[in-house]
C-alpha positions in Angstrom: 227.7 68.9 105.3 226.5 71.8 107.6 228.6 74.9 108.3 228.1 77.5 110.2 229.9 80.3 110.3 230.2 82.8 113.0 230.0 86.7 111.8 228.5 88.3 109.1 231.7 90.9 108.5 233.9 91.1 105.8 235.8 87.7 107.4 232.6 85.9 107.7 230.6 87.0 104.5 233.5 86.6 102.2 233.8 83.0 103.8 230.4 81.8 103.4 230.7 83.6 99.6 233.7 81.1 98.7 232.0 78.3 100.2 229.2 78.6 98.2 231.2 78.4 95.1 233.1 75.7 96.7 230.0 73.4 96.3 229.0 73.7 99.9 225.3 73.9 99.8 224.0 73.8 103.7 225.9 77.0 105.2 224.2 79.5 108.2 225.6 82.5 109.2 224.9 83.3 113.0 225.5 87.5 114.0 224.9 88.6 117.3 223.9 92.2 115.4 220.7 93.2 113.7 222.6 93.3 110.3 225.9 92.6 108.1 229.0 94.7 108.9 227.7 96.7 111.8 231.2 96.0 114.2 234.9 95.9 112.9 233.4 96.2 109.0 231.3 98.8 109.4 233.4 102.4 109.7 237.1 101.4 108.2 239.0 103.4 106.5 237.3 102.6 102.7 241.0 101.8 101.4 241.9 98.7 100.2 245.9 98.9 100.5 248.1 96.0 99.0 251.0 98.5 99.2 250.7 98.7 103.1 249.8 95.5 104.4 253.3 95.2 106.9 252.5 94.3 110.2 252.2 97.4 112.5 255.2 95.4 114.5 257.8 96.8 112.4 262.0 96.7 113.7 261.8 99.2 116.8 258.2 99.1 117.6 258.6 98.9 121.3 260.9 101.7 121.6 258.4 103.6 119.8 255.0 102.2 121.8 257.5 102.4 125.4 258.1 105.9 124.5 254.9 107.1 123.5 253.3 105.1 126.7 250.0 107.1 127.5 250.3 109.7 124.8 246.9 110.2 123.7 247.8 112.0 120.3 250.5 108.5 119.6 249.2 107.0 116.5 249.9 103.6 118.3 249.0 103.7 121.9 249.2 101.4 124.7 247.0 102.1 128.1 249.0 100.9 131.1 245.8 99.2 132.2 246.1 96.7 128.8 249.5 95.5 129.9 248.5 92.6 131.6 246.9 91.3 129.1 249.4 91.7 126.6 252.2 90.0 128.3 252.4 86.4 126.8 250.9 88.3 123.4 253.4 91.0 123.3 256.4 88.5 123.8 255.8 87.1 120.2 254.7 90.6 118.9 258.0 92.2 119.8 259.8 88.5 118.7 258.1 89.2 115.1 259.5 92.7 114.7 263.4 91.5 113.7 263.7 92.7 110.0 263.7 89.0 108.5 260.2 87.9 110.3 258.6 91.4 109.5 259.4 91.3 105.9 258.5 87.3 105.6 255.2 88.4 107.6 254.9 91.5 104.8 255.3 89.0 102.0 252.4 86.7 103.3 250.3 89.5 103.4 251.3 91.4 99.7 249.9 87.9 98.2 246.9 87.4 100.1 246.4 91.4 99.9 247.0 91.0 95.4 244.6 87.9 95.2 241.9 89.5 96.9 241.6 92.7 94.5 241.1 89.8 92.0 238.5 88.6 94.0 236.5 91.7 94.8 236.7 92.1 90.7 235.2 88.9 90.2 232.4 90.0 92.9 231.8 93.0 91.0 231.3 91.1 87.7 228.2 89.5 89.8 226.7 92.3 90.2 227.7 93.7 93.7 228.0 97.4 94.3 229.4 98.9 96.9 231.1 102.4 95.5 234.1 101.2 94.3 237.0 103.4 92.9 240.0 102.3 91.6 242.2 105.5 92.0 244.8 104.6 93.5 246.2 106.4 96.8 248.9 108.8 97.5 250.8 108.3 100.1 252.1 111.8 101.1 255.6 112.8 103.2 257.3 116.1 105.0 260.0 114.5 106.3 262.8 113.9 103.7 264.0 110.3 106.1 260.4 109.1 106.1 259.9 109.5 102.5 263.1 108.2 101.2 262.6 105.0 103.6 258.9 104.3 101.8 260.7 105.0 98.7 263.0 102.3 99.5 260.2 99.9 101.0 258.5 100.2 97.9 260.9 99.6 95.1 261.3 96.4 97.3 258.1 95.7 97.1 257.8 95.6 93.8 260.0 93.1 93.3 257.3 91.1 95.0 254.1 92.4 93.2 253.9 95.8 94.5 253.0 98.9 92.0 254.0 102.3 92.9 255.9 105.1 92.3 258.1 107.9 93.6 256.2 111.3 92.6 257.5 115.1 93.6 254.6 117.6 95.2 254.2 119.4 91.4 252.9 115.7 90.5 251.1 114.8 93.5 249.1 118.1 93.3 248.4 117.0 89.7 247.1 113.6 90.6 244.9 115.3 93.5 244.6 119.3 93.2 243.1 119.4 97.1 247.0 119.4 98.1 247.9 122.6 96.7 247.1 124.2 99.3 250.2 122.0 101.5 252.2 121.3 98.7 254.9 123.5 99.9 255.6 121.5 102.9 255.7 118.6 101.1 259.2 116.2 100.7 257.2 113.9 97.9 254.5 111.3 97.6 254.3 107.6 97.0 251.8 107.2 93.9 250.2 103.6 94.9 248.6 102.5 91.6 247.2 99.4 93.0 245.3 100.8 95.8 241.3 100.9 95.9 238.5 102.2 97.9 235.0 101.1 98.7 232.7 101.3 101.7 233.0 98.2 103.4 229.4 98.4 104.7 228.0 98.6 101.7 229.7 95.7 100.7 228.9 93.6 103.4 224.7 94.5 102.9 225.0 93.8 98.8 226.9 90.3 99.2 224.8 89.4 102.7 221.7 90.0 100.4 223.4 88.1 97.6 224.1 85.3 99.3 220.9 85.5 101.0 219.1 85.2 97.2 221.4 81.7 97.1 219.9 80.5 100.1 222.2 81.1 102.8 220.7 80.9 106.1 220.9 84.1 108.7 220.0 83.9 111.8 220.2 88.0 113.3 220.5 89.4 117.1 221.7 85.5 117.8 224.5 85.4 120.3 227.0 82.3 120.1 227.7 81.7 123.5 230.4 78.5 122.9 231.7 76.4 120.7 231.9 72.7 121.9 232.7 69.3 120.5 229.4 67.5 120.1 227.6 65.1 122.3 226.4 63.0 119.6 227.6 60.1 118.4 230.1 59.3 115.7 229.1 59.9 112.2 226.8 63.0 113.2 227.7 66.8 113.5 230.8 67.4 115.2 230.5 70.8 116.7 227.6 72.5 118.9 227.0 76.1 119.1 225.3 77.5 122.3 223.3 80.2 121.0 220.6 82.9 122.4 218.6 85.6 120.8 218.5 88.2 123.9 222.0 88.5 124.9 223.7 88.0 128.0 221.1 87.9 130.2 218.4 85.8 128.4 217.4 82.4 129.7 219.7 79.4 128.6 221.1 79.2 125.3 220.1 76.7 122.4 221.8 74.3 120.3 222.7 73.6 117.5 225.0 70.9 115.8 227.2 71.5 112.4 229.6 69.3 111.1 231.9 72.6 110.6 232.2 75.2 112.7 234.0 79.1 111.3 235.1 81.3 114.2 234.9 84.6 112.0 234.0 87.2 114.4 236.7 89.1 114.6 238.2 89.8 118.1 235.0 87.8 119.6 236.5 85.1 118.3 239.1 84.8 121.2 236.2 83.8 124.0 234.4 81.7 121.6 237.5 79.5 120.9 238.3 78.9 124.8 235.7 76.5 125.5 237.1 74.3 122.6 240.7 74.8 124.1 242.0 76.5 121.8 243.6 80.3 123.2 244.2 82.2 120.0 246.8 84.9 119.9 244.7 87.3 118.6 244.3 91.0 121.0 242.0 94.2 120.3 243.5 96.8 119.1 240.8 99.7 118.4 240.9 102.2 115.7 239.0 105.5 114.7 237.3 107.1 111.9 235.5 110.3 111.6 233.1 110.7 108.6 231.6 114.0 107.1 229.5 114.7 104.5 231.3 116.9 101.9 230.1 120.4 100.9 227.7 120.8 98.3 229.2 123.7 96.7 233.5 123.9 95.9 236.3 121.4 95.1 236.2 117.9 96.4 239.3 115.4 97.5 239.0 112.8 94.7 242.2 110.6 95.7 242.6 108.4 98.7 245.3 109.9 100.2 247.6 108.5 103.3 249.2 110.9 105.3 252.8 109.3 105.9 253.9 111.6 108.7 250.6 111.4 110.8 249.6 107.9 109.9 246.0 108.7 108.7 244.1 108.1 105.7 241.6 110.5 104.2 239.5 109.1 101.8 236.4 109.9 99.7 234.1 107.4 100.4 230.4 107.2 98.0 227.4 108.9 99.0 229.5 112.5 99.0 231.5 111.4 102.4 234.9 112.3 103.5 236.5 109.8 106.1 239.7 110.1 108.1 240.6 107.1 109.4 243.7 105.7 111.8 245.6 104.9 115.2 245.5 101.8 117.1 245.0 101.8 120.2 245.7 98.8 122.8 243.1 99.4 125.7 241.9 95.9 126.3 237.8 95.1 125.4 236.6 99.0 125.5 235.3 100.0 122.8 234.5 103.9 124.6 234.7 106.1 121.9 237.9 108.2 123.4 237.2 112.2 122.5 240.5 113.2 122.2 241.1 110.4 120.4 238.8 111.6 117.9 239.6 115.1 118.4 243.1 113.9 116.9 241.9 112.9 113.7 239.6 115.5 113.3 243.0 118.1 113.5 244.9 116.0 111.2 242.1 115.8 108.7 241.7 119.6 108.7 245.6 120.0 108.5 245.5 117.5 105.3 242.6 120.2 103.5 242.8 123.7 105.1 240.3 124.7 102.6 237.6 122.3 103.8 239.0 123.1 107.9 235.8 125.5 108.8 233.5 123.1 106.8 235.3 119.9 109.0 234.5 121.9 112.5 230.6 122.7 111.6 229.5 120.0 109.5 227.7 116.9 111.3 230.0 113.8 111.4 230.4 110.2 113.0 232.3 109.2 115.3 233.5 105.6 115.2 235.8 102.7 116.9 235.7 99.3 116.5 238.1 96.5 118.2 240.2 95.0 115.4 242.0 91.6 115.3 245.4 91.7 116.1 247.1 88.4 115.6 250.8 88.4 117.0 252.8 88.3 113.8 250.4 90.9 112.0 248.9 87.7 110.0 245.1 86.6 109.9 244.7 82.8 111.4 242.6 81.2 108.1 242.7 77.4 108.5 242.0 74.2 110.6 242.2 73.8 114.0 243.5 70.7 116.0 239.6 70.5 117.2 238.2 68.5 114.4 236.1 70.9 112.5 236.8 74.1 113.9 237.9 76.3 111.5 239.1 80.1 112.0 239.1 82.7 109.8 240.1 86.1 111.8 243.0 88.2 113.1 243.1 90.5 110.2 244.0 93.6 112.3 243.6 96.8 110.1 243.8 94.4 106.9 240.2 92.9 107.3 238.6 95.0 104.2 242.1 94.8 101.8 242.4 91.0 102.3 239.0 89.5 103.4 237.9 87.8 100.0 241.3 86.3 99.3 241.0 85.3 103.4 237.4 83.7 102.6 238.4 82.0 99.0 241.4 80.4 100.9 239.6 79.3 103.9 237.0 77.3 101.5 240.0 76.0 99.4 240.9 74.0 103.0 237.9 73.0 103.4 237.0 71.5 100.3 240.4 70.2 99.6 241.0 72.2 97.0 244.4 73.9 95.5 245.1 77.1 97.0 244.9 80.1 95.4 247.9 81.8 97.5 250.3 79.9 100.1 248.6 79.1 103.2 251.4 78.2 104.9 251.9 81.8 106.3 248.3 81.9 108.0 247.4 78.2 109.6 246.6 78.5 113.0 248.9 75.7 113.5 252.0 78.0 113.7 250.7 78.8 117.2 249.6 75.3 118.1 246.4 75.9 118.0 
């Protein structure tokens, strides 16, 4: 059987990973970049979050995005010019967002987002490095409502799987000394045991070199151009990918057959589906993170630390880096880096460590925005499609790095026919009829 899968991110990798141990011996990886993990994968924000894996369409959200409309410093912002083509998506965001759906949709997630730390441990047992840390994260409040509601959320989360606690600010400074410096404005903290951290990129080079070393096929710079039903006759491969190696404007594309094809590139995967039919309700939302390098000299952050009022997470990521990741913004395909966007984070990360503030405005940094997934009910598509052999494995949103090797270990469960590790009810594509 040959499979190819489209994208060598997290999604992809991770896929091609389970298949592998799934018995599946004949798999190619096609990436229209130069390397593993250079779009959505490549700058996230390092945190691997099972106790924050709700949809971002929460009870209220359109008051709140309505009322924010054009407010650059919104932590979710929509751009008047994206309406359009958020209409017929929007209608089953908003529709998600009564309490019920959103904490079904929450649930689906928590056990996807659980099974995949399993997974990543079982990668790490083979060998892959990719500076993890299993610290934890603290989730940090100044509003009294705010924190008692993500007290609340949590203890119900826990019922389901969840693991954290309820700290005051004399604990949190204990857990991560940095916030001493704040820790008078502070209403408490959410001490999220479960939570690690990692650079995504790193990741995706060890395991794309890994599975590389098993003999999965790369092809590099190729650009999948459509995804058809094949012109051959029965018994042969079932899918054709149109692919070139010089972009848009190159001469026409090749061709190449597979009897299964895995739409893994993240919000790419929307135009590649058409041509099969299929109109996935998946939209870009883009998100931001600046990275420093840290001082040589002084005290260090050594907890991932999520600040609950300005919806940002600051995290230490390996190498001696310091990145502040967050918003989401719903601009359409741009994937401009916005200055004041950036500008924002930049602030709030300085606000988060006033004693590291004059290194933050001096030191070099990257900038960086990528376009992630958004499916419509905050849940990645992983599964069949009705076009026999087209598989999908995207819509992740912001939870591509905390649930992409449980997301690649179901996906080769369907195909092989094998028992699923978590329900994958909550995530076939056929719950949009596709």
């Amino acid at each position: 059987m040959k499979i190819a899968i489209v994208g060598a991110g997290l999604a992809g990798l991770c896929s091609a990973q389970a298949l592998l141990d799934a018995g599946a011996v004949d798999i190619t990886v096609v990436e229209r970049r130069s390397g593993p993990g250079l779009e959505t994968s490549h700058a996230n924000g390092a945190l691997l979050h099972p106790s924050s894996v709700e949809p971002w369409n929460s009870p209220g959200i359109l008051r709140f995005v309505l009322s924010d409309l054009g407010n650059a410093a919104s932590p979710m912002l929509l751009r008047p010019r994206a309406l359009p083509s958020l209409l017929g998506w929007g209608v089953r965001f908003v529709r998600e967002s009564s309490p019920a759906r959103h904490r079904a949709n929450t649930l689906a997630n928590v056990a996807l987002a659980l099974r995949s730390l399993e997974c990543m441990k079982a990668l790490r047992a083979r060998g892959l490095e990719y500076g993890h840390a299993a610290r934890g994260s603290l989730a940090t409040f100044r509003d009294p409502t705010a924190f008692a509601a993500a007290r609340a959320w949590s203890q119900w989360l826990a019922e389901h799987g969840g693991r954290s606690r309820a700290i005051g600010r004399d604990e949190a400074v204990a857990i991560e000394p940095m916030l001493a410096a704040t820790a008078g404005t502070l209403a408490g903290a959410m001490h999220h045991l479960a939570d690690e951290s990692g650079d995504a990129h790193l990741f995706c080079q060890a395991l794309a070199a890994h599975l590389a070393a098993r003999g999965v096929a790369f092809r590099w710079s190729t650009l999948v151009r459509s995804v058809r039903p094949s012109a051959q006759g029965s018994g042969s491969a079932r899918l054709a990918l149109a692919m070139a190696t010089d972009g848009d404007a190159g001469p026409a594309p090749s061709s190449s057959s597979f009897d299964i094809v895995v739409l893994a590139a993240a919000w790419w995967s929307v135009a590649l589906a058409a041509p099969a039919g299929l109109r996935l309700p998946v939209r870009p939302a883009k998100g931001y993170s600046v990275t420093w390098p840290l001082p040589r000299e002084g005290p260090h952050p050594g907890t991932p630390l999520i600040d609950g009022d300005q919806h940002i997470a600051v995290v230490p990521v390996t190498g001696g880096r310091l990145r502040v990741a967050g918003t989401a913004e719903f601009c359409g395909d741009d994937r401009r880096i916005d200055p004041a966007r950036v500008g924002n984070l930049v602030r709030q990360a300085r606000s988060v460590y006033p004693q590291l503030a004059a290194h933050l405005a001096s030191a070099p940094r990257q900038d960086w925005a990528a376009l992630r997934p958004m499916c419509a009910d905050g849940k990645p598509l992983i599964g069949a499609t009705r076009v026999p052999g087209l598989f999908l494995n995207t819509g992740h949103g912001q939870l591509g790095w905390t649930t992409g090797a449980a997301s690649g270990e179901l996906l080769a469960q369907l195909i092989a026919g094998q028992q699923t590790a978590v329900d994958a009810t909550p995530f076939t594509p056929s719950r949009f009829r596709l």
